[in-house]
N, C-alpha and C positions, 0 to 999 in steps of 0.2 A: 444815445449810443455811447457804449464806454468799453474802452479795449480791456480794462482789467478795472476787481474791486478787492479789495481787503478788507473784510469782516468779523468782528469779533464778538461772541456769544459769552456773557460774563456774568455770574450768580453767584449763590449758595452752592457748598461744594453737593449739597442735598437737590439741586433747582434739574440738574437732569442736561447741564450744558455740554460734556462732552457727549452723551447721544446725540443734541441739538445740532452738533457741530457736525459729529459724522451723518447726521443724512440729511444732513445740508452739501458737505460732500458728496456723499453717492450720487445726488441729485444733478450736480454740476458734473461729476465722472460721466453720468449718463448725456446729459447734452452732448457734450464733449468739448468743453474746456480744460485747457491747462490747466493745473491745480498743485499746490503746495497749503499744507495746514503744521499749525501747531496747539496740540493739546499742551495746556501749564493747571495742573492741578494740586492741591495739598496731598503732604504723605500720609496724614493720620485717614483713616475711615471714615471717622465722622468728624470732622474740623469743626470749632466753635462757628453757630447760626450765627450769623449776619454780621461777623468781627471780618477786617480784612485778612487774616491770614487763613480765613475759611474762605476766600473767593476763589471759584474753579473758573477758568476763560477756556474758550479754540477758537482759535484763529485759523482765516484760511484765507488762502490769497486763488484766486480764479481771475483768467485771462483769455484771448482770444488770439495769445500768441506762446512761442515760448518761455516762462520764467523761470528760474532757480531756488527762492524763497519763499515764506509764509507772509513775507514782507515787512519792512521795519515799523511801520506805522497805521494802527487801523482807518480806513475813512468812514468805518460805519460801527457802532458798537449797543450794543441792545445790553442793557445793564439792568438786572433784575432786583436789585435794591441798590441800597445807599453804599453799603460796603464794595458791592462791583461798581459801581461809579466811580466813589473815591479813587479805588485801587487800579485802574486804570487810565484815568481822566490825564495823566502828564504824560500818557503814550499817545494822546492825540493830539495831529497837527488841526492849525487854525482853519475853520470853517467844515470838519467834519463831522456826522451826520450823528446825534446818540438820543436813542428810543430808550427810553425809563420806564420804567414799570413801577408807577406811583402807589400801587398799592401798600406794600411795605415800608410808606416814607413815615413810619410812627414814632413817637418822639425816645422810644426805648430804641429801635431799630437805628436812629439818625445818631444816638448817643453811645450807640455799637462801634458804630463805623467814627466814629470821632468826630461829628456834625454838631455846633451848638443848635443850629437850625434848620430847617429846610433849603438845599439852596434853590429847589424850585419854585420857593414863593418869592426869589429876588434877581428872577432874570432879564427884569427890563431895570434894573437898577443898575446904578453906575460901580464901576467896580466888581461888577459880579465873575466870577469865577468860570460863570459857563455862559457869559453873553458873546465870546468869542466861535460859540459851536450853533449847529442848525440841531435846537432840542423839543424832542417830542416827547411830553411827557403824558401817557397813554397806560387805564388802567387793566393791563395784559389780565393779571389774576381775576379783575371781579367779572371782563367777560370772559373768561373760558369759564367762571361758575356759572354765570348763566347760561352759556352756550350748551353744557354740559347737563344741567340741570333733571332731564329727563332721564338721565342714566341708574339716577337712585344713587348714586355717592355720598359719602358725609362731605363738608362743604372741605376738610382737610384731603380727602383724598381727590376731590373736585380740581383742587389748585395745581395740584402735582402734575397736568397735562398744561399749565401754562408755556411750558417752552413745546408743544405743539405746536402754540399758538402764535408764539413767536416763530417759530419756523414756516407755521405757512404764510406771517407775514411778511419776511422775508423773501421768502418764495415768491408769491407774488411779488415784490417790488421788484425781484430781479431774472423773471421768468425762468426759473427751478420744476422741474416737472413735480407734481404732488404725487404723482403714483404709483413710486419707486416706495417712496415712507408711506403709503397707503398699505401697500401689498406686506410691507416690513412688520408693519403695527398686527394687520392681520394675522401674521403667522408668530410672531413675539406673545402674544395675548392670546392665542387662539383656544386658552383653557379659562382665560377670565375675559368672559365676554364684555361684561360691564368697564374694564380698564378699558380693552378695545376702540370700544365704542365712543367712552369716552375723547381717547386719546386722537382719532380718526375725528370727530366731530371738532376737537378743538382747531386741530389742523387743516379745516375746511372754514371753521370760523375766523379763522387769523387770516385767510387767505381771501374769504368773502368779505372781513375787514378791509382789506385794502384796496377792492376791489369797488366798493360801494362807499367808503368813505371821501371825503374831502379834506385830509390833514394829510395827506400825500398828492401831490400836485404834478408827481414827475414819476412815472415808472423807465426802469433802467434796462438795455437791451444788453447782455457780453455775448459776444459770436461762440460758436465753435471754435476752437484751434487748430490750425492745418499740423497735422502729425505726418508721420513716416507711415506709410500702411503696415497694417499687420492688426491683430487682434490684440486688446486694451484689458484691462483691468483698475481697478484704483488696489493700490496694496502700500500698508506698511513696512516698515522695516523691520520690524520684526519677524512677520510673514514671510517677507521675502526672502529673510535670512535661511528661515526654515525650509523652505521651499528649494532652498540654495542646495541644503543640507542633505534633502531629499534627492533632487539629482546629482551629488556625488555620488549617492549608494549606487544610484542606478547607475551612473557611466562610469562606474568601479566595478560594475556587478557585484558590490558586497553590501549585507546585509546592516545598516545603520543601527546605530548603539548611543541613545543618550540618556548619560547616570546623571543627573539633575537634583539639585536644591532649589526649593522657590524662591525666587530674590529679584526685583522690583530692579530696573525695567524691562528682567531678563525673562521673567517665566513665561509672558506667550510663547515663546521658542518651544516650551516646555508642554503647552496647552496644544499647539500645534503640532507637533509632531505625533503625540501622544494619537492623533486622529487616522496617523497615516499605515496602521497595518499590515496595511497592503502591498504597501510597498516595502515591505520587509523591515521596518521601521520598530525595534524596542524600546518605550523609555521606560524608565527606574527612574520612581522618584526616593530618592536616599533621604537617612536621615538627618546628614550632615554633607557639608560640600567635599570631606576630605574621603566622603565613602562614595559620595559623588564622582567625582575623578578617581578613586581608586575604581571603580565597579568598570569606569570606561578603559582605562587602561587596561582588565582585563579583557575587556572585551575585544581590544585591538590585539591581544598576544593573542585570541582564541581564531583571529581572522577577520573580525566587523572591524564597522569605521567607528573607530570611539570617538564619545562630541563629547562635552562636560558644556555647558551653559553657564554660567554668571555673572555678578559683576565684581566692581573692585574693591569690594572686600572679603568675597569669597574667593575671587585670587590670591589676595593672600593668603589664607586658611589652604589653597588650593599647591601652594608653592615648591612642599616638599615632593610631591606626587608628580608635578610637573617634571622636578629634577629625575623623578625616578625615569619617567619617558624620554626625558633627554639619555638618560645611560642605557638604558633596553632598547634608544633607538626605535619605541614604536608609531607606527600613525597615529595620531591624538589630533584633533580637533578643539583648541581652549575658545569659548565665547564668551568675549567682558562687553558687557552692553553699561559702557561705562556712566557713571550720575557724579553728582558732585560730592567730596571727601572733605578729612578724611573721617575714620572710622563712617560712621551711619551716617553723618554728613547730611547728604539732602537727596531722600533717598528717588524724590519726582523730577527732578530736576536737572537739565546735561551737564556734561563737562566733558573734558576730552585730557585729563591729567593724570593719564594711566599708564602713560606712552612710556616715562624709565622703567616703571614696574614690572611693566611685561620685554623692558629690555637687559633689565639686571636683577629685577627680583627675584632671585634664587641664590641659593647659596655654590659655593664654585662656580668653576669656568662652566656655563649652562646657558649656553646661545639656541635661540628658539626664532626660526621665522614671525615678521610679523605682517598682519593683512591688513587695511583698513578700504570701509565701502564710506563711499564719499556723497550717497543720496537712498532716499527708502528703497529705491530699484535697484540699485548698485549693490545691497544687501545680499542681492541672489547670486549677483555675478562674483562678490566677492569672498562670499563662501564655499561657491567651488572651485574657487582660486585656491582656496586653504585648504580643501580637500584634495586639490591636484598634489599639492605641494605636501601634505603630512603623508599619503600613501606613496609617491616616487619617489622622495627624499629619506621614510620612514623616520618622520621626526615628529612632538609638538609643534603647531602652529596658533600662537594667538589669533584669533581672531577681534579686533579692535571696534565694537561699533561704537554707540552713545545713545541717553537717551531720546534725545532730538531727531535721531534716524529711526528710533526703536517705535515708537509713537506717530511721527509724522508720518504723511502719505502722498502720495502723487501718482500720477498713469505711468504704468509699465507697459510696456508690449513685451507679451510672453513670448518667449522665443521657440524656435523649432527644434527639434530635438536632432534632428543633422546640426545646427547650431554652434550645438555642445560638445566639447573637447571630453574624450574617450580619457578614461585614467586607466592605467595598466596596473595590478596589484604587483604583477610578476611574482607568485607566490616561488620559492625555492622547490627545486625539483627533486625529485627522490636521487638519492646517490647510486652511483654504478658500484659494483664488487670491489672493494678494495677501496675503494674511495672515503677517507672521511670527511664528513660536513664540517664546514668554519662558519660557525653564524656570526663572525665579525670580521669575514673576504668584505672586499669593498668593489660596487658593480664602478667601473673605470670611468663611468662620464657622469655620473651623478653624487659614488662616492657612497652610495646607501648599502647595508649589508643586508642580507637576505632575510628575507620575511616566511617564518618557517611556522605555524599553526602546530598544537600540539597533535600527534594522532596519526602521524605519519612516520612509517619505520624509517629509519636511518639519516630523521633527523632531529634526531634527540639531543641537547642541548642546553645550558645551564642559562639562566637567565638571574636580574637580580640587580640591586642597587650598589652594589661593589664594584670598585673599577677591572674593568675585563683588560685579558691578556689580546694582544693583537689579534685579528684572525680566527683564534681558537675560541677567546671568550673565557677559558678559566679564568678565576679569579685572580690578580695581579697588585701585589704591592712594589711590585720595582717601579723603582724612581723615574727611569729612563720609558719605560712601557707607559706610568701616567701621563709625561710630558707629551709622549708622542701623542695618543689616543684624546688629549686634550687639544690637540693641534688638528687632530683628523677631524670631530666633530665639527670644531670651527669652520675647517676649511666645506666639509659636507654644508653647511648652512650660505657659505659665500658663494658656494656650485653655484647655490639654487639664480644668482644673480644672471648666469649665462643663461637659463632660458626665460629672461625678460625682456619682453619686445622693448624696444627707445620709447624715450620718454616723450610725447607730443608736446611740445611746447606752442602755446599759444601769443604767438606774436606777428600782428598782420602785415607789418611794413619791413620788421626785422630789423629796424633801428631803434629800438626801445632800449630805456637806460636802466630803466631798474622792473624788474623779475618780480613776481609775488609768486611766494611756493607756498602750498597750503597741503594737510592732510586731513583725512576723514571727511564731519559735516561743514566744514568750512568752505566746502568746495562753491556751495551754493551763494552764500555770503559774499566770498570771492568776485565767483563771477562777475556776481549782479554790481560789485563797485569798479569791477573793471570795466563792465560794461557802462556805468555811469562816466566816467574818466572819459574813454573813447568814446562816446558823444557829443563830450565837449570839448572833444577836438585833442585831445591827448595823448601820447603813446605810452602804451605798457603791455608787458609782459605779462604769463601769469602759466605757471605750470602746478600738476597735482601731484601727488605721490600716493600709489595703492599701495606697496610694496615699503615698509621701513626697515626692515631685515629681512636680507640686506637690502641696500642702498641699490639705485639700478643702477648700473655700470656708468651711464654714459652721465648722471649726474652731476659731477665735480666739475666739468670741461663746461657742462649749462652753466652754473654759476658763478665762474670766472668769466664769464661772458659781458657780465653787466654791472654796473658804479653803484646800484644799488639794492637790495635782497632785502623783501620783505616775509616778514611770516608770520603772518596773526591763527591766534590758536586762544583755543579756551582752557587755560592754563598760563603757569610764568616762566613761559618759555623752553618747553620741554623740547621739540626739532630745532629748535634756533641752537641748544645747547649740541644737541650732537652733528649739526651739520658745522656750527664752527669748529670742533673736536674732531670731526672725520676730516676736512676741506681747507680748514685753517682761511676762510673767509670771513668778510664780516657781515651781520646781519642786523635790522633792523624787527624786532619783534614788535608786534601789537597785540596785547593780553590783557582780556579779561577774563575773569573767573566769577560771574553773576547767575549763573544756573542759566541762561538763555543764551539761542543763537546772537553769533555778532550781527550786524545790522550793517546792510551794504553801504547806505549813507555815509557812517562813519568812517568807514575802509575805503571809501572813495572819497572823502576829505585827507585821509592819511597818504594815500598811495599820490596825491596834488601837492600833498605838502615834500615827498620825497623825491618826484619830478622836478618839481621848483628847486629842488639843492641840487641836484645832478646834473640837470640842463641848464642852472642858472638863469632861470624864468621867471616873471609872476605865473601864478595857474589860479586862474579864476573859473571856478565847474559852475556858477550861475543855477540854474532850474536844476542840476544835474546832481547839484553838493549835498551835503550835508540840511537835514532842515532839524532846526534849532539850535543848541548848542555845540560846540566843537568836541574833538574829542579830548579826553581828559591828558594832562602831559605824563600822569603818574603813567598811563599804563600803552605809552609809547617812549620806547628806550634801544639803545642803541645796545647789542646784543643780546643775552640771554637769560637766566634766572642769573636773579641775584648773587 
């Protein structure tokens, strides 16, 4: 029996491992385990066969309790050549469990991956590399060709269901229902019988492998997880965001507008909504990101909810059209499903280094709400935060995901639609006789001017990227009328602070000395090393932020609270920089910028090391710490970017 496993499916980016992974997922969704995964794949199509920068991994962490993470380190990893071993093999701790798939161990494949030799022929030898791990090297490829054999396949297209094979052996060792991926296989194929067939056979035979073999001695039981009742789903963040986007429309009553460019890790946003019709839902796919956001900014003068989808380098492309929504003042929707920079960077891989971009990347005074969702579920919740917020306020709103939320998955419980917070358009109402409209009067407790759709007598109205006159809206170059109207937008964006519930801070004794503030996917990370610390007997704090523009009100008065303030982020220190700049505090950042989530381990070796200078302690976390090396000193520093 085992309360939780972390597994990791590791190939050729050709081998079929992130299918392997997600219904290996589904499967544990459907028992019902907690679940966290992390898909890590190359950016090219077809990445070089059997070299490691062609190795595709997912990872997924399944539990029988609550978790936060994909988890820092695998304890199981099924490696389908030489190159997925290598390129893995230092992310595992001693005595965990890796299935090989020895077919592929050929001396051109071994000299791919940078092998002078096999190292499966020297595992009882002294000094070996992988006498530290429990290795079963097993040849996955040649049975699924003969398990498959009768299907009629060439022996190449025979091979291509080996990650079947590995999935139902998996399955079986950790009792995964097989007939969620049965039913999947049957409807995926249901035009080519022969793949089908095959693919379902192998997945019976990896499963009958394990079942009937003797090189497996121990089958592995993980419970169910006790959840909150309600109805489940397993959903990415990506989905979810979409999903988000989709009930704005609905609790706006207005009809959804997304002018999209395809761009990695942002377009399922784009594949999905594309689905939704029905729900009153248009996408435009543009032919550039700048006709992207312009088509959506039409779309919100015309009355819909404009979305524009991307990431952070079509924000940039995206920047002047932003500004133009900042002076028209209309609902806009920005989604950066941020990856690692700059330029084309790394275009599979997260980061979270977008955070100044979307807070001054614009030219002029051009203050823009920012959102950020802190978990793949939180995606939903967080984008009709941003749809509350661009339709009441009538402004741009970033929205801030990453690829780590965009990709990963976990159980949501879908919520009820009494749940859901109502958005009011409050479109501007026809004028009385005598009356002239000011599309730039400001409503008194939010500070938004009126949202007036073209089509309607007597509110006809000049619109435009030129600074407006107070009130009226003509065009204005006095000196005195920019300052002000530069001062009113701002202040409009600081509103939005007054309707944000207090910050929940998480601290159980209420004598904790030092804070960890964390924003976006860090939340997870977070957690889990706070949660480490407090087991081993230690006190800390630890608060999130959905909300960066603005700041929530009662924030400044939290972080003078406590001796010490941490903030690890994936980035060189982009909140550490404007929370000393707002609060004049000091802060302790922990940054790295490696394309992957941070690892609770390390955060809970960090947050022991800044207890022990604050309370003047040793802090010894034992089982709880860090397992292997420490963290590095370069990328723990006392304040913020360089």
């Amino acid at each position: 029996m085992l309360d939780r496993v972390i597994i990791r499916f590791a190939g050729d980016s050709g081998d079929g491992m992130q299918l392997t992974g997600d219904r290996f997922t589904q499967g544990s969704a459907v028992f019902g385990n907690d679940l966290a995964t992390l898909p890590n794949f190359p950016a090219e199509i077809r990445a070089p066969q059997g070299t490691l920068p062609g190795v595709s991994s997912f990872q997924i962490h399944f539990a029988d309790h609550d978790i936060l993470t994909p988890g820092d380190a695998p304890d199981v990893l099924v490696a389908m050549n030489p190159a997925a071993l290598k390129a893995n093999l230092a992310d595992l701790p001693k005595g965990a469990t890796i299935i090989v798939d020895t077919h592929d161990f050929s001396k051109r494949n071994l000299e791919k991956a940078g092998y002078i030799g096999s190292p499966l022929e020297s595992l009882d030898e002294p000094g070996s590399g992988l006498a530290e791990f429990a290795i079963f090297p097993i040849d996955l490829t040649g049975m699924t060709i003969e398990a498959v054999k009768e299907c009629g396949l060439t022996r190449k297209d025979a091979a291509r269901a080996k990650n079947m094979f590995a999935l139902g052996l998996l399955s079986w060792m950790y009792g995964r229902p097989a007939e969620p991926t049965i039913d999947f296989l049957g409807k995926k194929f249901a035009k080519s019988p022969d793949i089908r067939d095959a693919n379902i056979l192998a997945l019976k035979a990896g499963w009958n492998f394990g079942e009937t073999t003797e090189v497996f001695a121990v089958r592995y039981e993980v419970k169910p997880a006790t959840m909150p009742p309600g109805t489940y789903r397993n959903i990415t963040g990506n989905l979810a965001l979409a999903q988000g986007i989709i009930a704005g429309g609905v609790q706006s009553g207005l009809p959804v507008f997304l002018g999209s460019y395809p761009i990695t890790p942002a377009s399922d946003i784009l594949h999905e909504l594309s689905k939704h019709k029905s729900f009153g839902v248009t996408t435009f796919q543009a032919e550039d990101e700048i006709a992207g956001v312009g088509s959506a900014i039409g779309a919100s003068f015309a009355g819909h909810l404009g979305v524009t989808s991307t990431s952070g380098p079509g924000v940039a492309l995206k920047g002047e059209a932003i500004g133009l929504a900042v002076m028209t003042e209309l609902p806009l929707v920005v989604v950066n499903v941020q990856r690692g920079g700059p330029s084309t960077g790394l275009p599979t891989k997260t980061e979270q280094s977008d955070l100044l971009q979307a807070m001054f990347g614009r030219n002029g005074e051009a203050p823009i709400p920012i959102v950020a969702p802190s978990s793949p579920g939180d995606c939903f919740d967080a984008a009709l935060e941003a749809c509350r917020i661009a339709v009441t306020y009538r402004t741009p709103v970033m929205l801030l995901s990453d690829g780590y939320l965009a990709n990963g998955s976990e159980p949501w419980r879908i919520p009820r639609l009494e749940e859901l917070p109502t958005i009011d358009p409050a479109f501007a109402e026809s004028m009385a006789e005598g009356e002239t409209f000011l599309p730039y009067a400001r409503d008194p407790e939010t500070l938004a001017r009126p949202w007036a759709p073209p089509g309607k007598a007597g509110l006809e109205h000049r619109i435009g990227g030129l600074e407006k006159g107070d009130g009226h809206g003509n065009i204005s170059y006095d000196s005195a009328n920019h300052d002000h109207m530069v001062r009113l937008r701002q202040a409009k964006v600081d509103r939005i602070a007054d309707s944000l519930p207090p910050l929940e801070v998480d601290d159980p004794t209420g004598e904790s000395r030092v804070l960890v503030v964390g924003w976006g996917s860090t939340y997870g990370p977070i957690g889990a090393g706070v949660r480490r610390v407090r087991r081993a007997g230690y006190r800390v704090a630890q608060v999130h932020l959905r909300h960066l523009n603005p700041l929530p009100k009662d924030l400044g008065d939290i972080l003078k609270r406590y001796d010490k303030v941490l903030v690890p982020e994936m980035n060189l220190g982009q909140l550490s920089f404007l929370l000393r700049a707002k609060y004049l505090v000091d802060t302790t950042g922990y940054n790295e910028v490696r394309g992957l989530p941070l690892k609770a381990g390390v955060l809970a070796a960090v947050i022991g090391e800044l207890i022990a200078e604050a309370e003047g302690i040793e802090v010894d976390l034992g089982e709880h710490g860090l397992l292997g090396s420490s963290p590095s000193p370069s990328t723990i520093k006392e304040g913020s970017l360089p």
